[in-house]
ZAGUDO-806962 format. One line per field, with one value per residue (C-alpha): x, y, z; residue number from 1; residue in three letters. Coordinates in steps of 0.2 Angstrom, whole numbers, m for minus. Layout:
BEGIN
xx	c(X; ...)
yy	c(Y; ...)
zz	c(Z; ...)
seq	c(NUM; ...)
type	c(Ala; ...)
// end
This chain:
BEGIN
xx	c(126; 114; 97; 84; 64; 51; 33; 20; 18; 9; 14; 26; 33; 36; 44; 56; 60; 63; 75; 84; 87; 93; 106; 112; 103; 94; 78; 63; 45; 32; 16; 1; m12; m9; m5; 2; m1; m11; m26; m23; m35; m48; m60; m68; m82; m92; m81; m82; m67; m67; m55; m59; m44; m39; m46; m33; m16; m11; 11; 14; 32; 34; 32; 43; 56; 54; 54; 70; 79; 76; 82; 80; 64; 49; 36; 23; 35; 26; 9; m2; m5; m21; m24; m43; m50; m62; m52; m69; m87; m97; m115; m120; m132; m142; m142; m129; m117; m97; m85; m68; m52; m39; m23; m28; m31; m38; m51; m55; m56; m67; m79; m83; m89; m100; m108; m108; m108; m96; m82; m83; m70; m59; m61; m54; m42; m35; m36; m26; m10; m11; m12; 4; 13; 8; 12; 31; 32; 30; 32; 51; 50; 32; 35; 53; 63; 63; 54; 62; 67; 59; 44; 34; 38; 29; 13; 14; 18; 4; 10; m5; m4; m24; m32; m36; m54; m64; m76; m84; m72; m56; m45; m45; m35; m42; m33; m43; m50; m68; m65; m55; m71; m82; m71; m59; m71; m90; m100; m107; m103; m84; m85; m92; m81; m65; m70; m74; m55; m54; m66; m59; m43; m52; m49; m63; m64; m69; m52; m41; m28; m28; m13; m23; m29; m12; m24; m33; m18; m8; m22; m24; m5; 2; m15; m27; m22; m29; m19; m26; m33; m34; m24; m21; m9; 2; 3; 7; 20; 32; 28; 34; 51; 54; 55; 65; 75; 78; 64; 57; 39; 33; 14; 3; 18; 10; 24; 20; 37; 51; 68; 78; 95; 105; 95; 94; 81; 89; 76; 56; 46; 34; 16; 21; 34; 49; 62; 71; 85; 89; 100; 87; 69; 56; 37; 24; 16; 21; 4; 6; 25; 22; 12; 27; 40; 38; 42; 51; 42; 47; 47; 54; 47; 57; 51; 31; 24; 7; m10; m19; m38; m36; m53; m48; m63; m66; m71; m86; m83; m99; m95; m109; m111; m124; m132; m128; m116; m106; m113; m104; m96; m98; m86; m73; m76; m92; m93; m109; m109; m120; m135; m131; m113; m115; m121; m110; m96; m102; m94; m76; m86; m95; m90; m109; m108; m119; m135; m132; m115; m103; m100; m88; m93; m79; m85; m68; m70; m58; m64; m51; m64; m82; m86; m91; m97; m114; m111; m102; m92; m97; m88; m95; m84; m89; m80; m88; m84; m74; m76; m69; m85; m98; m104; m101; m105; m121; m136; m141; m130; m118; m132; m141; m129; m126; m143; m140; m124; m134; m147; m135; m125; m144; m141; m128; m131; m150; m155; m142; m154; m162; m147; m138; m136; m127; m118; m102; m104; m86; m83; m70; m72; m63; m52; m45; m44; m34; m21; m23; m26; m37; m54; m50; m45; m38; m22; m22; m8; 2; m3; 5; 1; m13; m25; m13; m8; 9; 16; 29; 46; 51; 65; 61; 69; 73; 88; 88; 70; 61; 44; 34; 17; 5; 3; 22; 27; 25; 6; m9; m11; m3; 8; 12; 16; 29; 36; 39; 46; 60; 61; 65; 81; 89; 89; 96; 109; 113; 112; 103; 110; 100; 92; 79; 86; 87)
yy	c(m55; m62; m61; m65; m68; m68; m75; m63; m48; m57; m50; m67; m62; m45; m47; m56; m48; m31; m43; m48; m33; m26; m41; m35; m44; m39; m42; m45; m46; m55; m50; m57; m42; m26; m23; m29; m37; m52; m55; m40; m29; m15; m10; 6; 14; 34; 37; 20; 7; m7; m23; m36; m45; m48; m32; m30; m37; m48; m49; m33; m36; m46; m32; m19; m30; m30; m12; m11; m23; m15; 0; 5; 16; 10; 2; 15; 29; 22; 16; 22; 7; 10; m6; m11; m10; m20; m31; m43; m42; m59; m62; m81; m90; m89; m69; m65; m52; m52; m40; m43; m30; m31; m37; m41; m58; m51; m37; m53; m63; m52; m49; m68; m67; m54; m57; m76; m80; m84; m97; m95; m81; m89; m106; m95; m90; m106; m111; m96; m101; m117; m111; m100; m117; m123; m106; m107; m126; m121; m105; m108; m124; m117; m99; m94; m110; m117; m133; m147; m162; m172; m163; m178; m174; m161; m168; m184; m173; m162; m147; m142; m147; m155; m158; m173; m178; m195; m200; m219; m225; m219; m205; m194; m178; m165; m170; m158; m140; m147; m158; m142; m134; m149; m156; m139; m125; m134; m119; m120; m100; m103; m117; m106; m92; m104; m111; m95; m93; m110; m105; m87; m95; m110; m124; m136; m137; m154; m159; m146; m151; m145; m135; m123; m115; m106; m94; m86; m85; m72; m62; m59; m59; m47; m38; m33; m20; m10; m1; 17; 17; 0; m15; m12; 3; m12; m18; 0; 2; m14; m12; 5; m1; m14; 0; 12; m3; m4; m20; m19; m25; m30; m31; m40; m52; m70; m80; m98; m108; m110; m112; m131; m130; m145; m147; m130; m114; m105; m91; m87; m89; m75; m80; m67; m78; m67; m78; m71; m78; m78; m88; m89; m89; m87; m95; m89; m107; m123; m131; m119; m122; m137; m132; m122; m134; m147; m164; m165; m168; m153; m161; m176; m186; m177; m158; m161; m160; m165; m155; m167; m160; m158; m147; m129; m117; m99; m82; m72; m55; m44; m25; m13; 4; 13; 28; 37; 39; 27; 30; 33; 16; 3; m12; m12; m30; m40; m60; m65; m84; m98; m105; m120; m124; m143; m138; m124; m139; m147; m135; m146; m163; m163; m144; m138; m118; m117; m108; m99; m95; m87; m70; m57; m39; m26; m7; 2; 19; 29; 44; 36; 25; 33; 49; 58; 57; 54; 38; 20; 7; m10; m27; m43; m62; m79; m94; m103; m116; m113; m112; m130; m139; m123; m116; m98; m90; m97; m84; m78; m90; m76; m62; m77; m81; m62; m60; m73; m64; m50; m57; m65; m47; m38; m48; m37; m22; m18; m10; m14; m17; m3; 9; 1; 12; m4; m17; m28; m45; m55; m73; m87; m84; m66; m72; m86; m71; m63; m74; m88; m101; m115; m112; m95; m107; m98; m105; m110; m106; m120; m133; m145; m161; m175; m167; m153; m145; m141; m133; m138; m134; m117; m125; m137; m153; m138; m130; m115; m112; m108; m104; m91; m83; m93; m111; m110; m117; m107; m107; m93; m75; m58; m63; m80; m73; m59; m74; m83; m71; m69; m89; m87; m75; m82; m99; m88; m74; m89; m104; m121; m121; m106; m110; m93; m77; m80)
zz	c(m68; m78; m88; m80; m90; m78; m84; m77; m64; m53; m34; m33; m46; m43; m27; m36; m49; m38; m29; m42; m49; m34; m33; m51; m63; m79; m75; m87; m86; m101; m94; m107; m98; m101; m81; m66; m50; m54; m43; m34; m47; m47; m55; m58; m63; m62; m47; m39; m35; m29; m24; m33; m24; m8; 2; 17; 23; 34; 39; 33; 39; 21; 9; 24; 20; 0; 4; 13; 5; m12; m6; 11; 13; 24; 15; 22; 11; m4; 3; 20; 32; 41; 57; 54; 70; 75; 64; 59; 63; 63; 62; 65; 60; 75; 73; 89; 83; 89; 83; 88; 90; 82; 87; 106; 112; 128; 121; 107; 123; 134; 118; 115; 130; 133; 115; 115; 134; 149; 145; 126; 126; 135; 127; 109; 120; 125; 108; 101; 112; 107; 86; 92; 95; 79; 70; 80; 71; 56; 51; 45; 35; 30; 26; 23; 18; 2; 2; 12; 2; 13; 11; 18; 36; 33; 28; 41; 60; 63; 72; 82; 101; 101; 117; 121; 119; 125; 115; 116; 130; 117; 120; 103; 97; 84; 67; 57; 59; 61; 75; 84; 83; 89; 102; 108; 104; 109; 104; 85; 83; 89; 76; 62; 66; 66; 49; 42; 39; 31; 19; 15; 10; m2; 13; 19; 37; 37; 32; 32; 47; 65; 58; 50; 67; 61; 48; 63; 76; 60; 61; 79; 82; 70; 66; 49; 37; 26; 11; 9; m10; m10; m7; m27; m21; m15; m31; m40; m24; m29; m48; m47; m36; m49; m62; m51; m50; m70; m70; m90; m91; m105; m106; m119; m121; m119; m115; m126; m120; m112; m119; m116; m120; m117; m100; m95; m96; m109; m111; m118; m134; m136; m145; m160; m162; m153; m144; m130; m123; m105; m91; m80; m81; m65; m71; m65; m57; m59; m68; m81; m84; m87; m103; m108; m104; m118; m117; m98; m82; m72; m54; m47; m29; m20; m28; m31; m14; m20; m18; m9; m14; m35; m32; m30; m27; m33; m28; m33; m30; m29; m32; m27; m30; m16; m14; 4; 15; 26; 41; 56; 67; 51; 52; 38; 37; 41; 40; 38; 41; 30; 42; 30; 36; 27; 12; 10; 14; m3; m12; m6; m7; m24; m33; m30; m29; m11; m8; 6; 6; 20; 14; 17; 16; 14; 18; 19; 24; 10; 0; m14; m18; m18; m29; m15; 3; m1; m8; m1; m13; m4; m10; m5; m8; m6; m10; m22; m39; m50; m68; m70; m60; m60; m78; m72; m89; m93; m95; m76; m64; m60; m55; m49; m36; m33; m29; m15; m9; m7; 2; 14; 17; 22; 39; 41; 33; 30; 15; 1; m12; m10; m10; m24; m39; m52; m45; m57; m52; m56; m57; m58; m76; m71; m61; m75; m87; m77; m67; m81; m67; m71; m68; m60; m45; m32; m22; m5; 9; 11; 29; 38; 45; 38; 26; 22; 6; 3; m13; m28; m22; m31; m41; m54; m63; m78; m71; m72; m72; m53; m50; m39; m35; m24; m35; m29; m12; 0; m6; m9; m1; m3; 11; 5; m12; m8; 1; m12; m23; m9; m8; m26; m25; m13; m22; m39; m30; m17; m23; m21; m4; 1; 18; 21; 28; 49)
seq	c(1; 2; 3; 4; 5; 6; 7; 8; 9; 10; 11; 12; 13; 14; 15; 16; 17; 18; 19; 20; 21; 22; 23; 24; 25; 26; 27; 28; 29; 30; 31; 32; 33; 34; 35; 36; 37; 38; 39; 40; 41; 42; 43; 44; 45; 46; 47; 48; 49; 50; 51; 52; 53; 54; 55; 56; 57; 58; 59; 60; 61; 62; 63; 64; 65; 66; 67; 68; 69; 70; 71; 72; 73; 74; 75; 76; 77; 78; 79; 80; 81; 82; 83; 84; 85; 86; 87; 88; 89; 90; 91; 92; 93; 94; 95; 96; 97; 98; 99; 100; 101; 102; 103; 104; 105; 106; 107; 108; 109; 110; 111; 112; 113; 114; 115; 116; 117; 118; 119; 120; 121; 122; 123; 124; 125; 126; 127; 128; 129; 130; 131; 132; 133; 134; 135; 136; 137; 138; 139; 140; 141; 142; 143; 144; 145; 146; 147; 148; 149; 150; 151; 152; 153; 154; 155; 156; 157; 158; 159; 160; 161; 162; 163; 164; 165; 166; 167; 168; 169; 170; 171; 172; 173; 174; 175; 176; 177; 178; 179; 180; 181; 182; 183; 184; 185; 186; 187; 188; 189; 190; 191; 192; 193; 194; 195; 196; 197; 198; 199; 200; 201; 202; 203; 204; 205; 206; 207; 208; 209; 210; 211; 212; 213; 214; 215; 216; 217; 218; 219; 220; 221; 222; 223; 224; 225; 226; 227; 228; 229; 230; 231; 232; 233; 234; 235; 236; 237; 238; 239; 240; 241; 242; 243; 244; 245; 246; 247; 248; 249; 250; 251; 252; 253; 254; 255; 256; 257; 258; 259; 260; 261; 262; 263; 264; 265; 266; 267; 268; 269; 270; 271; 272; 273; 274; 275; 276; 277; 278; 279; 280; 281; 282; 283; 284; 285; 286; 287; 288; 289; 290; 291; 292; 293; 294; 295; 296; 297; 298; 299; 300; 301; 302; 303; 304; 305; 306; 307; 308; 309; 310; 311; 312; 313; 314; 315; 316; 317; 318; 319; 320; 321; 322; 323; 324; 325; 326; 327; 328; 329; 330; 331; 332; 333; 334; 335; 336; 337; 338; 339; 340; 341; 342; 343; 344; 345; 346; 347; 348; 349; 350; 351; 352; 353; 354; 355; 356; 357; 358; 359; 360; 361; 362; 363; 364; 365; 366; 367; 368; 369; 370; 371; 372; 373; 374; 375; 376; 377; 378; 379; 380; 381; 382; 383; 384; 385; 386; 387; 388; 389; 390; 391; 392; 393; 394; 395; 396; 397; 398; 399; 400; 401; 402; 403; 404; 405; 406; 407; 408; 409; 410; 411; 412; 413; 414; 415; 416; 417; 418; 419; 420; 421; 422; 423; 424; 425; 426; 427; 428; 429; 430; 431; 432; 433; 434; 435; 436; 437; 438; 439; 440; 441; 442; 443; 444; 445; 446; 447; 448; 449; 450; 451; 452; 453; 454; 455; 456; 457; 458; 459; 460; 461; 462; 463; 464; 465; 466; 467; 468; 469; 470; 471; 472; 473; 474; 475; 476; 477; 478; 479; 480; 481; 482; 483; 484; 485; 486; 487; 488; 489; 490; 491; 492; 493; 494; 495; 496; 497; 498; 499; 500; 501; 502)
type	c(Unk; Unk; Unk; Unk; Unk; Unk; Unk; Unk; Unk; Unk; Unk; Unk; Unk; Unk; Unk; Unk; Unk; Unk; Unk; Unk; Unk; Unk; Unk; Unk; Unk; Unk; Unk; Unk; Unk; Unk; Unk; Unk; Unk; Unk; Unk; Unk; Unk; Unk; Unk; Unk; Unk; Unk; Unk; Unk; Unk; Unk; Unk; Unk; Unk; Unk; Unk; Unk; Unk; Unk; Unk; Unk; Unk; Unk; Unk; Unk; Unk; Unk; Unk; Unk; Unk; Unk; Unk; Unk; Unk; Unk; Unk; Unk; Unk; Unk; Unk; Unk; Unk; Unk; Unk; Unk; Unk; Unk; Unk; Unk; Unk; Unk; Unk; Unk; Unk; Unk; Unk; Unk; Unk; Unk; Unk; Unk; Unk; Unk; Unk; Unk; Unk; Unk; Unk; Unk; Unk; Unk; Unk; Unk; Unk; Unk; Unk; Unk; Unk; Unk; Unk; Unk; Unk; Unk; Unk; Unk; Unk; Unk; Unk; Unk; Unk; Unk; Unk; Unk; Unk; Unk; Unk; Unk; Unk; Unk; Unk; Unk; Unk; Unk; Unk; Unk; Unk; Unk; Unk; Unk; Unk; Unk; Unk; Unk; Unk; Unk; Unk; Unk; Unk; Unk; Unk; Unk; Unk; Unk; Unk; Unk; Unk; Unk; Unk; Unk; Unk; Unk; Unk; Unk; Unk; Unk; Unk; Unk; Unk; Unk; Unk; Unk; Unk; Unk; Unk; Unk; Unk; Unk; Unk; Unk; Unk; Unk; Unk; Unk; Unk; Unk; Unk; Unk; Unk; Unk; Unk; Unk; Unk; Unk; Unk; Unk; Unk; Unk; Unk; Unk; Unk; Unk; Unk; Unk; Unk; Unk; Unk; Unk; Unk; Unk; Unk; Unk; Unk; Unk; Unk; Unk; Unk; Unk; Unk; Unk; Unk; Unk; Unk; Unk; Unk; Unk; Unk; Unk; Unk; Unk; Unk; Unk; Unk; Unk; Unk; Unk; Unk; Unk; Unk; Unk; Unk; Unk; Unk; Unk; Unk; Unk; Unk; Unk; Unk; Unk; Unk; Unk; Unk; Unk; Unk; Unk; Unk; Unk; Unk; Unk; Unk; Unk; Unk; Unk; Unk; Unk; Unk; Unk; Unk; Unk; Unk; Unk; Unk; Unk; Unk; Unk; Unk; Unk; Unk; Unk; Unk; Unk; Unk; Unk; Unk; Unk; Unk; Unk; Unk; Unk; Unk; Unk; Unk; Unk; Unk; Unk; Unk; Unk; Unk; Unk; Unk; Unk; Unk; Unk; Unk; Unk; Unk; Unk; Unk; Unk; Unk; Unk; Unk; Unk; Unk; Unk; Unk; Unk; Unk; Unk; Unk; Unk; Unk; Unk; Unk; Unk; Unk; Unk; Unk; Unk; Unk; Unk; Unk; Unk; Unk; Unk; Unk; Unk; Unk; Unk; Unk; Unk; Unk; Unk; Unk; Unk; Unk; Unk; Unk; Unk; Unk; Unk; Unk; Unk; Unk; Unk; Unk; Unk; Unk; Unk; Unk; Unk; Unk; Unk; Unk; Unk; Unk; Unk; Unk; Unk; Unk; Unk; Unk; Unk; Unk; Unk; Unk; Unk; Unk; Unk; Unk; Unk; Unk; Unk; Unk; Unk; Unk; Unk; Unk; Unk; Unk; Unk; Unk; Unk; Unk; Unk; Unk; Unk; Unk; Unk; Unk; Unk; Unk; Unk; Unk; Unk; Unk; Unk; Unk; Unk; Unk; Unk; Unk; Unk; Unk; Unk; Unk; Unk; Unk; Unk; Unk; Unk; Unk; Unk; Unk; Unk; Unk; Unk; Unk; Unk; Unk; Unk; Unk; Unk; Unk; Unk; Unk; Unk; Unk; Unk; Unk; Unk; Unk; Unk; Unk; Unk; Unk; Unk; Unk; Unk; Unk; Unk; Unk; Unk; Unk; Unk; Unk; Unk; Unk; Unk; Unk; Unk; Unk; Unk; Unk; Unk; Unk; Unk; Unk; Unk; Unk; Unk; Unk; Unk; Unk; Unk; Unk; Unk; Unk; Unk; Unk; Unk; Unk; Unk; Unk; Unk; Unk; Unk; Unk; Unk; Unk; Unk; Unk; Unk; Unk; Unk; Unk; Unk)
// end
């Protein structure tokens, strides 16, 4: 079997790796921090942590099966999978209040309707068997092929069966998520709560396609999860089987280029000027290959499935440490929804950071992350700029914006101000730091049909070289990314002709 460098420990990247390995290959890591996992980070403090990552889990059934096929023990051996129930609160502009259970169309269905009024709950409803379609479309070619050669089908037949919908004397179908909302939906709160998970994933409603309705239907079909400790305990969980599975990681190892040999990867060039050589080499995204393959594009028509919006939003992440205790019945997860949902689309339009944002306010109920029971880690998130279009490290427009997150959460939970002990504001600048995207960007999920955005293919012109983690195809998530990593393997142990497992 072969060697095999892998350019960061990024959860994409791990999955892999861990695969690999398994399949007998000599397997290492160039990591330029000094840990693993990525996005998927914590930060600590006087007793405190926090996720400044992605706070739950969604398709659990992607990392039980890293877990099982890296050596067949259960996922929830290494890590304690709590269901998050009710899986989202919403508070709407207007000030009505909706939480909905998890996992159950029915309870989700009869609580629209008692919170929002009679026909709205149904009306979701409706809406989530059609998005199941849509999900049955296209979660092979989507999730768990490698990217079709003939990627453009992909991008030209919308997948979501749209009702149709008259409007001046023409007979018109929802192409985008917005015009779901509008036309399927008609009730400004559904609308908000549907592009609520546009927004949490870095899509604009206004154009993402009617195919992203697929985003909610994952949620409500296999459930919200949160990892005990963390959702960083999933990152220690894989790093710790890639090591029991003889994975070397090498941290502080800033990987500066990429090997060509006669037309093939042929190994690494370390910043300190070390060269490893390897047969195969997995990067960790495709954009920043390409600043380490010199002199060769790295995708041809048929590979580059372009993004079709260059602007990539960011995440400000909002960590607050509080005096007092959790009291009893809070939500693990509140969204508290912008009363300016077209000015907060500016952010797509024009890169303006928005005033009033959406925010979402994680309050997991976990002694691992509080000193004591008389305090409450809180983490707030809105989708915002990135570090390419918004100055994020001038003096004040970091806390400046916090102080607006802040205000938006008190909607839901009265009284953080007062209760906060310190708070660590984190910024795209952060999250550049620490994934070395651009601008601290973070990646999308790839979508089918019109306005959609589908990822690079995983192999590239180089061979020999492949590419994983979420600016890879199948796109951005914690989900996304162990699926990629898997895509990955198969295409190395297998071969080109690797299809997806059935």
């Amino acid at each position: 079997m072969g060697r095999i460098a892998v350019i960061g420990a990024g959860m994409g990247a791990m999955a892999a790796a861990a695969r690999l390995a398994v399949a007998g290959h000599r397997v290492t890591v160039y990591e330029r921090a000094e840990t693993y996992g990525g996005a998927v980070r914590r930060f600590e403090r006087d007793g405190f942590g926090f996720d400044t990552g992605p706070g739950l889990l969604t398709l659990p059934a992607v990392y039980r099966d890293l877990f099982l096929k890296t050596g067949k023990e259960p996922l929830e051996d290494r890590v304690e999978l709590v269901q998050v129930d009710p899986s989202s609160r919403h508070v709407f502009a207007d000030g009505t209040e909706v939480s909905l259970p998890n996992a159950s169309r029915a309870g989700v269905v009869a609580a629209l309707d008692e919170a929002l009024g009679a026909g709205t709950g149904q009306r979701w409803g409706d809406f989530l068997v059609r998005a199941r379609e849509a999900w049955d479309r296209t979660r092979r070619p989507l999730l768990e092929e490698p990217l079709w050669p003939n990627w453009q089908v992909l991008a030209e037949r919308e997948p979501y069966p749209a009702l149709p919908h008259k409007k001046l004397l023409r007979t018109r179908r929802a192409s985008t998520l917005a015009e779901i909302g509008a036309w399927e939906l008609r009730d400004p709160r559904l609308a908000a709560l549907l592009d609520g998970y546009a927004l949490a994933h870095g899509v604009d409603p206004g154009t993402a396609p009617a195919s992203t309705a697929v985003l909610p239907y994952m949620e409500h079909a296999f459930g919200t999860w949160y990892v005990r400790g963390g959702v960083r305990e999933l990152a220690r969980a894989v790093y710790e089987r890639c090591v029991a599975r003889k994975v070397e990681f090498v941290f502080g190892a800033e990987v500066t280029g990429v090997l060509d040999k006669d037309g093939r990867a042929a190994g690494v060039e370390l910043a300190d000027g070390t060269v490893t050589e390897a047969d195969t080499v997995v990067g960790a995204g495709p954009w920043r290959m390409r600043g380490l393959v010199r002199g060769r594009e790295l995708y041809g028509a048929k590979d580059l499935a372009p993004h079709v919006e260059d602007r990539h939003p960011g995440r400000v992440v909002v960590c607050l440490a509080l005096r007092g205790a959790r009291e009893s019945g809070a939500v693990h997860r509140t969204v508290v929804h912008s009363d300016d949902a077209e000015g907060e689309l500016d952010l797509f339009r024009h890169g303006q950071t928005p005033d009033r944002p959406t925010v979402r306010v994680d309050r997991p109920d976990d002694p691992a992350l509080r000193p004591d029971a008389g305090h409450e880690s809180v983490v707030l998130t809105a989708t915002v700029a990135s570090a390419a279009e918004y100055d994020w490290a001038a003096h004040g427009a970091a806390d400046a914006f916090a102080d607006r997150m802040v205000a938006a959460a008190e909607r839901a939970v009265p009284g953080l101000r007062e209760r906060t002990l310190w708070r660590e504001v984190r910024t795209p600048v952060h999250t550049g730091q620490e994934t070395g995207a651009e601008g601290g960007a973070v990646p999308p999920p790839s979508l089918a049909g019109g306005e959609g955005t589908l990822h690079p293919a995983n192999t590239t012109a180089l061979s020999g070289l492949f590419t994983a983690g979420g600016w890879s195809h199948p796109g951005g998530g914690l989900a996304h990314a162990g699926m990629s990593g898997a895509l990955v393997a198969g295409l190395i142990v297998e071969g080109p002709e690797f299809r997806g497992s059935q």
